[in-house]
N, C-alpha and C positions, 0 to 999 in steps of 0.2 A: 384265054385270059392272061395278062400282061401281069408279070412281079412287080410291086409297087421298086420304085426307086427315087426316092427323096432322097434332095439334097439342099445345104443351104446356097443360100446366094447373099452376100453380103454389100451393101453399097456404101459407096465413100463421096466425101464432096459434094460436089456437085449435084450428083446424083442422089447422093441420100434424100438432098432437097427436093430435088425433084420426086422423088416416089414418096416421101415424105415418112419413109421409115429406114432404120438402117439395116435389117437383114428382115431374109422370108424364108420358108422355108417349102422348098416348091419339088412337088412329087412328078419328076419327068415324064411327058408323054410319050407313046411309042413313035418313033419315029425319030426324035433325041436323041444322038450316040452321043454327039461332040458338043467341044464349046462352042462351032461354028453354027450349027444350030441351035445350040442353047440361045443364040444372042439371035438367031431368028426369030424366035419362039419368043422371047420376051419384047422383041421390038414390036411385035402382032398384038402381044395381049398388056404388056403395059404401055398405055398410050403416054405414061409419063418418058421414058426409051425412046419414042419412035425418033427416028432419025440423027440418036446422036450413038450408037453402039457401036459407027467405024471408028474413032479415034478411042474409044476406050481398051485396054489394057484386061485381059482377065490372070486371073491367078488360081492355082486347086494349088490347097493349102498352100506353103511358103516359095513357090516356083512360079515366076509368070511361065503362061503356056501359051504355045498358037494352037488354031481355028481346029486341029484336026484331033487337038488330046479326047481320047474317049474317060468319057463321064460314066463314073459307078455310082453306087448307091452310095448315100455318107459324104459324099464328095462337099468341102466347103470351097465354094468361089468366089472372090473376091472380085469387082468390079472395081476399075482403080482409072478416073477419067483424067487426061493431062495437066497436068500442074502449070495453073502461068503466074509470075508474079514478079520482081523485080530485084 
């Protein structure tokens, strides 16, 4: 039996639109250690993700991280997709 480990995921921009809510709060599956996975994992089951999670930016709490940070329980992530404007 697997220890629950929820964490938030928060969306910005872009994406908020797209999923059409701004945070969730998503209890990791086994096989989830990292952000690299995390962003596997939601590009599979939220079809609103699929194919745009290479140019997004993730954050746990106030630090952007790369692909290999391991995810705890509690952990809040920040999805933060490219900014374009003028």
């Amino acid at each position: 039996m697997s220890v629950p480990r929820p964490i938030d995921v928060l969306y910005f921009a872009a994406l908020r639109e797209r999923m059409g809510l701004h945070s969730e709060r998503i209890e990791l599956p086994d096989g989830v250690e990292t952000v690299g996975r995390l962003a596997q994992f939601l590009e599979a089951s939220r079809p609103g993700l699929r194919g745009v999670l290479g140019s997004v930016r993730f954050a746990v709490g106030d630090e952007f991280v790369d692909a290999e940070r391991v995810l705890a329980a509690g952990d809040v992530v920040a999805l933060i997709p490219p900014v374009s404007g003028g």
